[in-house]
SEDO-453330 format. One record per residue (C-alpha): z, y, x; residue in three letters; residue number from 1. Coordinates in pm, 1 decimal. Each point is the difference from the previous one (the first is absolute). Layout:
BEGIN
{{Z Y X} "Ala" NUM}
...
END
This chain:
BEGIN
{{4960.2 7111.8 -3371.2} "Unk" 1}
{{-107.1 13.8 370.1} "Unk" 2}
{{45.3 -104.5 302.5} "Unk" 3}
{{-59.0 67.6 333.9} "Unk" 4}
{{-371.3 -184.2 227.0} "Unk" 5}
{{168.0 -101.0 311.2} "Unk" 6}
{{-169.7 -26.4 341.2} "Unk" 7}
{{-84.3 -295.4 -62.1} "Unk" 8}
{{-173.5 15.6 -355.7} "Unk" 9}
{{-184.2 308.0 154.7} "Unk" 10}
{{-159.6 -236.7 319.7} "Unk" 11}
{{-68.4 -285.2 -241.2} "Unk" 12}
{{-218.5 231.6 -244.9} "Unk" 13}
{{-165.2 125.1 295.0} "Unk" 14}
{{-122.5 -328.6 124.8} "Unk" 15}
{{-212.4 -50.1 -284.0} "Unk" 16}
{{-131.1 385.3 100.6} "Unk" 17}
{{-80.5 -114.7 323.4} "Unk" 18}
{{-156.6 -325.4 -82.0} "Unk" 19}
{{233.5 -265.6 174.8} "Unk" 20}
{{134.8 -158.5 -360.7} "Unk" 21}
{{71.9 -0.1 -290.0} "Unk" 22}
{{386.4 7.8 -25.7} "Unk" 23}
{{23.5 -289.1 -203.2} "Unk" 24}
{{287.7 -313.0 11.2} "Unk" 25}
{{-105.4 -319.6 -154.9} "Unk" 26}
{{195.8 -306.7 -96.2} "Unk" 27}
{{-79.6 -337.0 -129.9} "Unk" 28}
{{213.7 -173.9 -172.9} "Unk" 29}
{{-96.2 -385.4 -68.4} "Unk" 30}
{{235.3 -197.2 -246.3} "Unk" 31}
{{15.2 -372.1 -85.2} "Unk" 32}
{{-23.5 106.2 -328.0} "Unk" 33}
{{13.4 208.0 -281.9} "Unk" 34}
{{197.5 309.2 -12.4} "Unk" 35}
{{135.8 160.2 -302.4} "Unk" 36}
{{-237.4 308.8 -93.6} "Unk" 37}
{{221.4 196.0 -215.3} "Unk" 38}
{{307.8 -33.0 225.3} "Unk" 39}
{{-243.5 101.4 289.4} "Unk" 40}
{{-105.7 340.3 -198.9} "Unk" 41}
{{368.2 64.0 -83.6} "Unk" 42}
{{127.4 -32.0 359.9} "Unk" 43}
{{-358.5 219.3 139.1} "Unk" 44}
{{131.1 268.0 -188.8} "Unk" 45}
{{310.6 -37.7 90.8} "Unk" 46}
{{-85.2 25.6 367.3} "Unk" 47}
{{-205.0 348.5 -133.4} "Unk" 48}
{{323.6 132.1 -169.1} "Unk" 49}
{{200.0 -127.8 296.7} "Unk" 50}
{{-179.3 137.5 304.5} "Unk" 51}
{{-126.9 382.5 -116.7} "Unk" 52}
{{-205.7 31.3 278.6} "Unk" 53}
{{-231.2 -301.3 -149.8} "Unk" 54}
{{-37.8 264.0 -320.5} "Unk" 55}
{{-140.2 258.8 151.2} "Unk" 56}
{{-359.1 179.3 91.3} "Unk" 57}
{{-39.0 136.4 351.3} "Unk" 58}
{{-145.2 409.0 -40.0} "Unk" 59}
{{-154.1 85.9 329.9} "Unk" 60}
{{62.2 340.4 130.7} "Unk" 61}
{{-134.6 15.6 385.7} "Unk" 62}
{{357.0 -111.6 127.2} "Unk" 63}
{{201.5 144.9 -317.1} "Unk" 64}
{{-51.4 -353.3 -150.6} "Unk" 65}
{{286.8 -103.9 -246.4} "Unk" 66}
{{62.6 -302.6 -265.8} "Unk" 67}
{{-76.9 85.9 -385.5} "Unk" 68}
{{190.0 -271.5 -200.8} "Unk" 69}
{{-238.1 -99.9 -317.9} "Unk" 70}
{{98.6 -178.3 -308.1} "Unk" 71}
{{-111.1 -355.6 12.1} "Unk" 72}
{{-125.7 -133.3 -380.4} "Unk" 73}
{{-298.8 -249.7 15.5} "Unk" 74}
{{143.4 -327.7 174.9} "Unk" 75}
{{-353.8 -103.7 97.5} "Unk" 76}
{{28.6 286.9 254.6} "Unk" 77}
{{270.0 -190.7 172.7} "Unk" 78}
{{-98.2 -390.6 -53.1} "Unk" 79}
{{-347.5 -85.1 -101.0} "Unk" 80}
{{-76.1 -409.8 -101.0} "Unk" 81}
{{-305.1 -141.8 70.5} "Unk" 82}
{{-128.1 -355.5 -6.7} "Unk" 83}
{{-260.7 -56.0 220.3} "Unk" 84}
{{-14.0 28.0 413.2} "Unk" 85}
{{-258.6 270.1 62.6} "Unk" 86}
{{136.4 245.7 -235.7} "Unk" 87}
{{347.3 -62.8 216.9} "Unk" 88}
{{-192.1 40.2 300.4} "Unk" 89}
{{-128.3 277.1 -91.3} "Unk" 90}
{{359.5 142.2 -101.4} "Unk" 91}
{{122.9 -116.5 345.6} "Unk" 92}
{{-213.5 234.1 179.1} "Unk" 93}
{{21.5 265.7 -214.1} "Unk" 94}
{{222.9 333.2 92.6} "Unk" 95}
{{222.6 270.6 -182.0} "Unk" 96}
{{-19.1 342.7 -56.7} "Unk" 97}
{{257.3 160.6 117.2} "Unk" 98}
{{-56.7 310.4 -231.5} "Unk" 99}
{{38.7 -207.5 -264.7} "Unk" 100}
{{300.4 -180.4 -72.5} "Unk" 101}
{{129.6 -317.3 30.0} "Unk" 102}
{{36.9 -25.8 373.5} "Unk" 103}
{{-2.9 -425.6 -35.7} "Unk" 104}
{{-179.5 -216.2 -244.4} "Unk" 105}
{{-35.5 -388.5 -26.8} "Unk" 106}
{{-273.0 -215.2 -104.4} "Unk" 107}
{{107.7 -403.7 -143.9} "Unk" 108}
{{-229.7 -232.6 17.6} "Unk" 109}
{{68.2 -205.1 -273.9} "Unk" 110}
{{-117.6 -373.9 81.3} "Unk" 111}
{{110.3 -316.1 -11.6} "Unk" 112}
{{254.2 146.7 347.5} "Unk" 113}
{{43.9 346.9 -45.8} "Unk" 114}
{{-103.1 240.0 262.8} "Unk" 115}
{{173.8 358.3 -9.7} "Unk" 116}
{{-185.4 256.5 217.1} "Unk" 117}
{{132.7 333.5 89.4} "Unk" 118}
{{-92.6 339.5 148.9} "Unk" 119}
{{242.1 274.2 96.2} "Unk" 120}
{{-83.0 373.6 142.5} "Unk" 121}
{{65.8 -34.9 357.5} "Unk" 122}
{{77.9 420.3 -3.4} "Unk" 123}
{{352.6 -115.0 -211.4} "Unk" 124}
{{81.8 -292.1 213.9} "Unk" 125}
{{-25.8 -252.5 334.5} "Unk" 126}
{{-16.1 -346.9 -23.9} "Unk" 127}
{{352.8 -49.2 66.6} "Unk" 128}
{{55.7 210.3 -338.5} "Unk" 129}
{{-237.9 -150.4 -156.1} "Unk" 130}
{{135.2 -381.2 30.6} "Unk" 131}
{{306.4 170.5 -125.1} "Unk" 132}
{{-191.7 101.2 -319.4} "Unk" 133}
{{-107.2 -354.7 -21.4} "Unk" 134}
{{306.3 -153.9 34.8} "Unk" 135}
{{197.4 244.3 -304.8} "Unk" 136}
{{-305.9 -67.1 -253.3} "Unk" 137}
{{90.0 -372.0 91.8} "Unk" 138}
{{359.9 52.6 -44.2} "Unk" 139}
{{-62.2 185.0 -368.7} "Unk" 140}
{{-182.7 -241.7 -108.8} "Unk" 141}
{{218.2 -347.5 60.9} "Unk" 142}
{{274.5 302.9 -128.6} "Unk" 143}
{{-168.3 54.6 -319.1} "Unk" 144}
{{-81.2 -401.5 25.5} "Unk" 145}
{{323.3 -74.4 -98.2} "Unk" 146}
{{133.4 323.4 -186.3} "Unk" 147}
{{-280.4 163.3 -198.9} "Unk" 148}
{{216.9 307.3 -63.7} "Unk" 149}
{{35.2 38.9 425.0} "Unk" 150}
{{-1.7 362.7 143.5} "Unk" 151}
{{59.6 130.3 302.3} "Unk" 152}
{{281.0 233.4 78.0} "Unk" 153}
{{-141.7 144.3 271.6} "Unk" 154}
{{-304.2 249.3 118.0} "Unk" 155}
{{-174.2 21.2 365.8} "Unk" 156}
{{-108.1 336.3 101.5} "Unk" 157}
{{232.4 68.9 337.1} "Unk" 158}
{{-85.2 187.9 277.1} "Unk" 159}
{{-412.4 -49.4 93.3} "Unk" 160}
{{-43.2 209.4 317.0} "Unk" 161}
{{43.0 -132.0 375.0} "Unk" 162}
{{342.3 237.9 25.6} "Unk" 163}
{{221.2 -329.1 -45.7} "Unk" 164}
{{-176.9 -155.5 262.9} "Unk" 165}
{{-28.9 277.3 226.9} "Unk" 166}
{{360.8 133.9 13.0} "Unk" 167}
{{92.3 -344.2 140.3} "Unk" 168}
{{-207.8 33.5 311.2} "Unk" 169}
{{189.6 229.0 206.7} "Unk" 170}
{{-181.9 298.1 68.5} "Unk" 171}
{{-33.3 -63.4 409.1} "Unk" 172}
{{-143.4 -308.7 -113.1} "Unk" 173}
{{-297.8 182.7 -208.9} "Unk" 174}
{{-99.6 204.7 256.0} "Unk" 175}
{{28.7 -289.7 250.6} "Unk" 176}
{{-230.6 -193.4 -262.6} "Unk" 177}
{{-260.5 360.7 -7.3} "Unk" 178}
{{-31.8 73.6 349.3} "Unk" 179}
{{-20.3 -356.6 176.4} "Unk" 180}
{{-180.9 -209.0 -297.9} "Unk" 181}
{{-265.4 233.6 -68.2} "Unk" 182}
{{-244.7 -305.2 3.4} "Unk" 183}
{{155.3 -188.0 -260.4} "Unk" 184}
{{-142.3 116.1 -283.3} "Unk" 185}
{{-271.7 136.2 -147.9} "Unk" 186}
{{-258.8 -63.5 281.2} "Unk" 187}
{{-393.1 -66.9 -40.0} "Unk" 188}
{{-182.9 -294.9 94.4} "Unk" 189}
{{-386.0 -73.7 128.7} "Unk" 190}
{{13.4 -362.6 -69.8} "Unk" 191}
{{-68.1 -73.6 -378.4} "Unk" 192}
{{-88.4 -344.6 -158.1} "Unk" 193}
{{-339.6 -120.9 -37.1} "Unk" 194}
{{-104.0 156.2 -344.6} "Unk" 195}
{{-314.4 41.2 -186.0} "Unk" 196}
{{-118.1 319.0 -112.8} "Unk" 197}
{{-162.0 -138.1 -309.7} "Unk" 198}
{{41.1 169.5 -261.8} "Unk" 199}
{{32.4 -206.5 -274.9} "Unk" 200}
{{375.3 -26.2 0.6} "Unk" 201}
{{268.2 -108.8 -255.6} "Unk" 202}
{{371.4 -44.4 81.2} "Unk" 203}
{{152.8 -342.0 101.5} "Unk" 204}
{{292.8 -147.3 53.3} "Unk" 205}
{{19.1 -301.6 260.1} "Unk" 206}
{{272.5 -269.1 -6.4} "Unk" 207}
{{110.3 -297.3 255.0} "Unk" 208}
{{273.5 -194.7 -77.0} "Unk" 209}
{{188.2 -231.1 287.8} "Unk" 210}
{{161.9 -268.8 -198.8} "Unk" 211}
{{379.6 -186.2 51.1} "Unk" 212}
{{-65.4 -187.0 354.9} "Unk" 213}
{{-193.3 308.7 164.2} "Unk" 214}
{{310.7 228.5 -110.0} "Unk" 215}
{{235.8 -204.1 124.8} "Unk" 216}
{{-165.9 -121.6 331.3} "Unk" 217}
{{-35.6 411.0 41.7} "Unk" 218}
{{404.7 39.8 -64.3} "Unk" 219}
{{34.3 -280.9 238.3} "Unk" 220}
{{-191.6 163.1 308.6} "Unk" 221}
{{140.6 328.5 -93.4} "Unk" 222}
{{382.4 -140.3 79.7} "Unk" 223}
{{-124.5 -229.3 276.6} "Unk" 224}
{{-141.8 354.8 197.9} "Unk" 225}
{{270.7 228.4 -129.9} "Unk" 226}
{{-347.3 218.0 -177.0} "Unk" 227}
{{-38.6 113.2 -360.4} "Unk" 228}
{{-224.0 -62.2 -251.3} "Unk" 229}
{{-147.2 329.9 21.0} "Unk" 230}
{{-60.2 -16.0 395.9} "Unk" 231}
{{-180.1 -379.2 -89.9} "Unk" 232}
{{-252.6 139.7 -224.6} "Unk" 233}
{{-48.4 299.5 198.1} "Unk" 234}
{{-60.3 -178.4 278.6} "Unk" 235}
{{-287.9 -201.8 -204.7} "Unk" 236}
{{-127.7 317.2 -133.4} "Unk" 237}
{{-69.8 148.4 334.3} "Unk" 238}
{{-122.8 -354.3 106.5} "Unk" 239}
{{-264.3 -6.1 -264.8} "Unk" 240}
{{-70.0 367.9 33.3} "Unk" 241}
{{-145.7 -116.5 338.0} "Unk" 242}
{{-199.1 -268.2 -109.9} "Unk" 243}
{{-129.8 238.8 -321.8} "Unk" 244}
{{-134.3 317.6 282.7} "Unk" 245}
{{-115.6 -264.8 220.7} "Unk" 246}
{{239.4 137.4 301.4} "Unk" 247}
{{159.0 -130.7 305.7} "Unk" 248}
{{325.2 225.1 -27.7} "Unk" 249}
{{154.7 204.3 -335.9} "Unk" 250}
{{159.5 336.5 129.2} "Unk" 251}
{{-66.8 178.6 -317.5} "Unk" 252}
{{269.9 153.2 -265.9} "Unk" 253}
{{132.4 -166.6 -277.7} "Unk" 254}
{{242.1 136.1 -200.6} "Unk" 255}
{{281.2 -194.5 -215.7} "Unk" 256}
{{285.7 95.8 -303.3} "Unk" 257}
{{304.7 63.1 86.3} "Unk" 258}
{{240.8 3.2 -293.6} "Unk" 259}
{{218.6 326.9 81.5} "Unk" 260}
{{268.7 -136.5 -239.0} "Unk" 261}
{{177.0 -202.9 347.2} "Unk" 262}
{{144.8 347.1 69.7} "Unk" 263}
{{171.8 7.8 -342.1} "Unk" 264}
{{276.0 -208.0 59.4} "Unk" 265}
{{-20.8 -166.2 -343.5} "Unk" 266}
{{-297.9 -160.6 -264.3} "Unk" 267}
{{149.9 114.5 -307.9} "Unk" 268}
{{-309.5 92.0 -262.7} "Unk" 269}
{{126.1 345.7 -81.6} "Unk" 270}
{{-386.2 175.5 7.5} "Unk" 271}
{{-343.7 -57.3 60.0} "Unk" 272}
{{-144.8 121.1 254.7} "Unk" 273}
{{-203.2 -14.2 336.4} "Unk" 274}
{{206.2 -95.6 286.7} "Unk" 275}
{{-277.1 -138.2 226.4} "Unk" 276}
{{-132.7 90.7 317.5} "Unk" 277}
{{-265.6 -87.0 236.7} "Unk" 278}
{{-2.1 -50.8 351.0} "Unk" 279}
{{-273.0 -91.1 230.4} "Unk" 280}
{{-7.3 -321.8 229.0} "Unk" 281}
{{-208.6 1.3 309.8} "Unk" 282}
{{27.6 -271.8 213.3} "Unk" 283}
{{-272.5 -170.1 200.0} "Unk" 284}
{{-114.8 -369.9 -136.1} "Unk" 285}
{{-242.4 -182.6 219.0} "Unk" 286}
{{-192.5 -280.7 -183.2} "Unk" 287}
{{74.7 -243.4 297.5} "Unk" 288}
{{336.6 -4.8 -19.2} "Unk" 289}
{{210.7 -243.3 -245.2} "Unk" 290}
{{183.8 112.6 -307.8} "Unk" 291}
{{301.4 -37.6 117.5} "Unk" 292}
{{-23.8 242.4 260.9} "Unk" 293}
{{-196.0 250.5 -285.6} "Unk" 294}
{{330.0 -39.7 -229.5} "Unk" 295}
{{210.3 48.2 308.2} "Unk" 296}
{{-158.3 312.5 85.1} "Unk" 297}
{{31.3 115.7 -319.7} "Unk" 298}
{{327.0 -102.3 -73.3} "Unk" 299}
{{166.2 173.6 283.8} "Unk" 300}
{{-193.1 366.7 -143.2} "Unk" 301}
{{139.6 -69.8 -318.0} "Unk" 302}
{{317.8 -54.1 132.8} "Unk" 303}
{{-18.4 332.0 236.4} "Unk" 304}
{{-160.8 179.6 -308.7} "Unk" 305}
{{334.9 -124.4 -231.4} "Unk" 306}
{{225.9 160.3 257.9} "Unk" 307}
{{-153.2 310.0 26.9} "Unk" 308}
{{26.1 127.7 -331.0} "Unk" 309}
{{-312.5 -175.6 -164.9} "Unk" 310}
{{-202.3 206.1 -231.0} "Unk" 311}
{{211.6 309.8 2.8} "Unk" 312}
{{-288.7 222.2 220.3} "Unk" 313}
{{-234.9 3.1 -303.8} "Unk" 314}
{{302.2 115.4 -274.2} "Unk" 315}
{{135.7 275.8 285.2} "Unk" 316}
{{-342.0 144.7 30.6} "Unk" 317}
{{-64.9 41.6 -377.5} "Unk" 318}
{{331.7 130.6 -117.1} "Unk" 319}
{{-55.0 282.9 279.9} "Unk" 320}
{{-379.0 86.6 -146.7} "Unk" 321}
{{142.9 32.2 -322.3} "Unk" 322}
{{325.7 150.0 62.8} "Unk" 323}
{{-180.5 269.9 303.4} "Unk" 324}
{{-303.8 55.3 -237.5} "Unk" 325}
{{76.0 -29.7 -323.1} "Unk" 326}
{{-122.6 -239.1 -297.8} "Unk" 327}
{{-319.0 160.9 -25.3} "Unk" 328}
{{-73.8 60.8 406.8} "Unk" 329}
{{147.7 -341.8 138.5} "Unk" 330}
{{-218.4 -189.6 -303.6} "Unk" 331}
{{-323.3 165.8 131.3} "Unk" 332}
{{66.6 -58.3 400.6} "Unk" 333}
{{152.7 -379.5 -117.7} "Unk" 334}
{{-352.2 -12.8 -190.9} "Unk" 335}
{{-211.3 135.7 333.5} "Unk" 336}
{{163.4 -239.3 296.6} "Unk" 337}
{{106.9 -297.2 -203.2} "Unk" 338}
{{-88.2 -315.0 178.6} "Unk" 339}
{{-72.5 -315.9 -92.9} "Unk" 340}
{{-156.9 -312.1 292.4} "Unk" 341}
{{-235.9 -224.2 -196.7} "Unk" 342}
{{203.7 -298.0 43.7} "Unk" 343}
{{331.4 -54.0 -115.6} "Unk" 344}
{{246.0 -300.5 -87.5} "Unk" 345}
{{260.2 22.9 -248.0} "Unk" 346}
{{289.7 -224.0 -65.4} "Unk" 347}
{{144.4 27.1 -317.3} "Unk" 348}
{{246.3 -273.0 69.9} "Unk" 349}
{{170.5 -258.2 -332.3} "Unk" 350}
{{17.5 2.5 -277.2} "Unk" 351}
{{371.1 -87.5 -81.5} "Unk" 352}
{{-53.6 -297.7 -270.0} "Unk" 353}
{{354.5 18.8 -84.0} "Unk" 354}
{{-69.7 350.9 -105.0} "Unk" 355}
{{-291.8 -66.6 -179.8} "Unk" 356}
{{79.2 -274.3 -249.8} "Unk" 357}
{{-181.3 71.3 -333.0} "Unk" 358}
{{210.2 -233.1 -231.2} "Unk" 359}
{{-137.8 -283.8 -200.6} "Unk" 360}
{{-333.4 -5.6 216.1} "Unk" 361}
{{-24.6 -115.3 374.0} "Unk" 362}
{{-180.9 178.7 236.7} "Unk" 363}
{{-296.3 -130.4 185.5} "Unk" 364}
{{-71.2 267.2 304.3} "Unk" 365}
{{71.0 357.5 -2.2} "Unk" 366}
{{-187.5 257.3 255.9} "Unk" 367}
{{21.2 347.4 61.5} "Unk" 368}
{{-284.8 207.3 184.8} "Unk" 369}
{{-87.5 364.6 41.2} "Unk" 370}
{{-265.4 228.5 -84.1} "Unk" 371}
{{-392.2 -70.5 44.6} "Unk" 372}
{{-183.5 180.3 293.9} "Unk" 373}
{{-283.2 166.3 5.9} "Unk" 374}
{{-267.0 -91.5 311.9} "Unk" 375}
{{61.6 92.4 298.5} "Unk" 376}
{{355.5 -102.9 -70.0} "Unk" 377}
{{183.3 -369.0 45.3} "Unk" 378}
{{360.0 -144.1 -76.0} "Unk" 379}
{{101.0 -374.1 -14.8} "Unk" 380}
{{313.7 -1.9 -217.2} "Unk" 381}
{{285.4 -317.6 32.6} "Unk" 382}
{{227.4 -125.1 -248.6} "Unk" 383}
{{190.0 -262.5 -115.0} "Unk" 384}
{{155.2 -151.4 -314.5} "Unk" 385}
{{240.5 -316.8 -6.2} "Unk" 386}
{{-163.8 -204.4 339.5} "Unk" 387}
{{-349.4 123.4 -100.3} "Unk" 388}
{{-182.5 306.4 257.1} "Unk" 389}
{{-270.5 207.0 -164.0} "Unk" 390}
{{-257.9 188.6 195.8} "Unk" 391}
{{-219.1 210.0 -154.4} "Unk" 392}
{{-220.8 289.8 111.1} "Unk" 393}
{{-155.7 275.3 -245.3} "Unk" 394}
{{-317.9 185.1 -1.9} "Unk" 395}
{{-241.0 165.7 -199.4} "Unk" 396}
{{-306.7 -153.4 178.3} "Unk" 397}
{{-281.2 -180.8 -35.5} "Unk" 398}
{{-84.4 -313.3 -33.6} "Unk" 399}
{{-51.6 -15.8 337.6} "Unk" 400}
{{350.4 74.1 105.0} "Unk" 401}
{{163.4 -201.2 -232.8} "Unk" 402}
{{-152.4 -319.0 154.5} "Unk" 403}
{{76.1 123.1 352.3} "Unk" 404}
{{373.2 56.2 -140.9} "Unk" 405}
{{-12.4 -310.8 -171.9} "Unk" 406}
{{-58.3 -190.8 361.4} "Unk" 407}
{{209.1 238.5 174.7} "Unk" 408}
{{352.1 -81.6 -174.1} "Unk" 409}
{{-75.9 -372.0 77.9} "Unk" 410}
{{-46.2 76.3 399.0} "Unk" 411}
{{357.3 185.6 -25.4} "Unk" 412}
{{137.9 -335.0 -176.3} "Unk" 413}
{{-214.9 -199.2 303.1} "Unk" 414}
{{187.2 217.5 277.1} "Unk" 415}
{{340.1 -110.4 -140.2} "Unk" 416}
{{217.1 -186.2 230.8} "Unk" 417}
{{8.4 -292.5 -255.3} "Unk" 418}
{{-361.9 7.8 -29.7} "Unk" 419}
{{-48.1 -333.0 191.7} "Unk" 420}
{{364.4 -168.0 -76.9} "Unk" 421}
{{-101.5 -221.9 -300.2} "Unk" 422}
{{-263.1 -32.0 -267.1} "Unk" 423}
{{113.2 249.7 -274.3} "Unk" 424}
{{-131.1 7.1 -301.3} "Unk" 425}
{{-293.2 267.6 -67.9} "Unk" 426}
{{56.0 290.3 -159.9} "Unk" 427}
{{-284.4 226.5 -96.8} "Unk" 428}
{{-54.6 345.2 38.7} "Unk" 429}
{{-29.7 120.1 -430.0} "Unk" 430}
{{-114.7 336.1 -97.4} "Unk" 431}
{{169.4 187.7 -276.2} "Unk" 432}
END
């Protein structure tokens, strides 16, 4: 059986070509804990046989690109179980192949609190479809729980292409969107973050997590300004950006996910896919002024970006390479002009904890973050779990740049609002 490489498989195998990442999601999953192994490795394959997609190898054809689906037999290609930290590391930083298949695997750490790591193929999925993956393995699993016998009724392998999300933008819309937001996506940058060029590199994954009090004191100011979280922590990004490159004013583009799925209407899980989108904020931050007036700033561009059609330039332009060119024409001139600015913030938003509920074990902290760079190339990633933020930032780097990192995530916690409020309680940056 095959199907179809969307757009948006074809870009994501191309950034690995080009050398921005290596389209890669990870998740950590911390439990309280012990979890039940065999139910886990019943309700991983379950997710396999449930999602096709997940059981197939990518074949690469220039822009031809389609889905082979591959008979899944040895378990340990889906869920490996280790028990020691390094070796789970190691697993943690590890990526697919998409030409081989599965297109997700897990890694538990089995200790005295469980620790379930796992990797999906960013070419078969966004973040938003891949905390949707997380949440159903949850679900079959307190399913099979309390019924052994469970099985799903059910298969997921809808519609993966941007054509449901296009044919709700009204056509004088999209070319409104293609003419006038031409700078929205897809747009270099001369302004990189300070990274070595050592050579001795190995890939790294950073994590900062903002407890209970700092999550709520954030909620607070968000209500009390009428801001989100996202415009808070971009505002502390750019803040700390400024501090980092040792300049008076940030004019420089940064580009941010948009998850195209707001056009849809509805959230139902009927395929995986990747509805994201990028577009490009460029605002002027001086380093004088205070953060409220940064997250102000930036607040009213997000809100001017929201109500002009956010993230739609970047699909309209790709669906008209491909559909004026051809698979095999539009891949090539997608391959030659694709842009990518060094620095880059993504926000994968929460995890719903009443979604993910693994039953019979509590969880600790959940995070989701996105593929590791490759030097030049820079993203901060946010998200949340319960009233627990995680920031993180992936690289394969040196040494070097993992201790410049390492102090960079906590000057984004210092430019938080809350920074000053009250003593909180220190939470240290841990690598994985």
């Amino acid at each position: 059986m095959k199907y179809k490489a969307e757009i948006f498989d074809k870009v994501q195998h191309l950034y690995q070509e080009t050398g921005f990442n290596d389209h890669q999601l990870h998740s950590t999953i911390r439990f309280k804990g012990k979890v039940n192994v065999e139910i886990l490795e019943k309700a991983v394959m379950m997710l396999l046989d449930t999602i096709p997609i997940l059981s197939c190898a990518y074949r690469h054809d220039h822009g031809r690109d389609y889905w082979k689906k591959i008979k899944i037999v040895d378990k340990r290609d889906v869920l490996l179980i280790v028990h020691d930290q390094r070796t789970f590391d190691y697993y943690c930083t590890s990526k697919l192949n998409a030409l081989n298949a599965p297109q997700i695997n897990m890694c538990l750490y089995a200790a005295e609190h469980d620790t379930l790591g796992i990797i999906m193929n960013h070419m078969v999925s966004d973040a938003a479809g891949f905390k949707q993956c997380l949440y159903l393995l949850s679900q079959f699993y307190s399913n099979l729980m309390v019924s052994p016998h469970y099985r799903p009724n059910y298969k997921i392998y809808g519609d993966r292409s941007l054509k449901g999300i296009m044919k709700r933008i009204p056509l004088r819309r999209r070319l409104i969107s293609l003419i006038f937001q031409n700078k929205e996506s897809n747009r270099a940058s001369r302004i990189s973050f300070p990274l070595s060029d050592e050579s001795d590199v190995f890939p790294f994954i950073i994590t900062r997590e903002l407890d209970t009090l700092k999550y709520r004191q954030i909620r607070a100011y968000c209500k009390a300004n009428d801001v989100t979280v996202n415009d808070v922590f971009l505002a502390a990004y750019y803040r700390a950006l400024i501090k980092k490159l040792q300049v008076e004013t940030a004019f420089f583009e940064l580009p941010i996910m948009v998850d195209m799925r707001r056009y849809l209407g509805h959230h139902e899980f009927n395929a995986l896919s990747n509805f994201s989108s990028t577009v490009i904020m460029n605002i002027p931050v001086d380093r004088a002024e205070g953060f409220d007036e940064t997250v102000a700033k930036i607040n009213r561009e997000m809100m001017h970006k929201k109500a002009s059609d956010i993230g739609v330039n970047g699909l309209v332009k790709l669906q008209l390479i491909f559909k004026m060119l051809g698979d095999r024409q539009g891949f090539k001139t997608v391959k030659n002009h694709l842009n990518n600015p060094p620095i880059c913030m993504t926000n994968v938003g929460a995890i719903d904890a009443s979604k993910l509920i693994f039953k019979g074990v509590e969880i600790e902290n959940a995070f989701v973050c996105g593929s590791i760079k490759y030097r030049p190339h820079f993203q901060v990633a946010l998200s949340g779990f319960q009233e627990t933020l995680t920031l993180s930032s992936n690289l394969y780097g040196s040494r070097t740049d993992y201790d410049r990192i390492l102090n960079f995530l906590a000057v984004v916690e210092g430019e938080l609002p809350i920074a000053d409020a009250v003593a909180c309680s220190a939470i240290g940056a841990t690598a994985v």
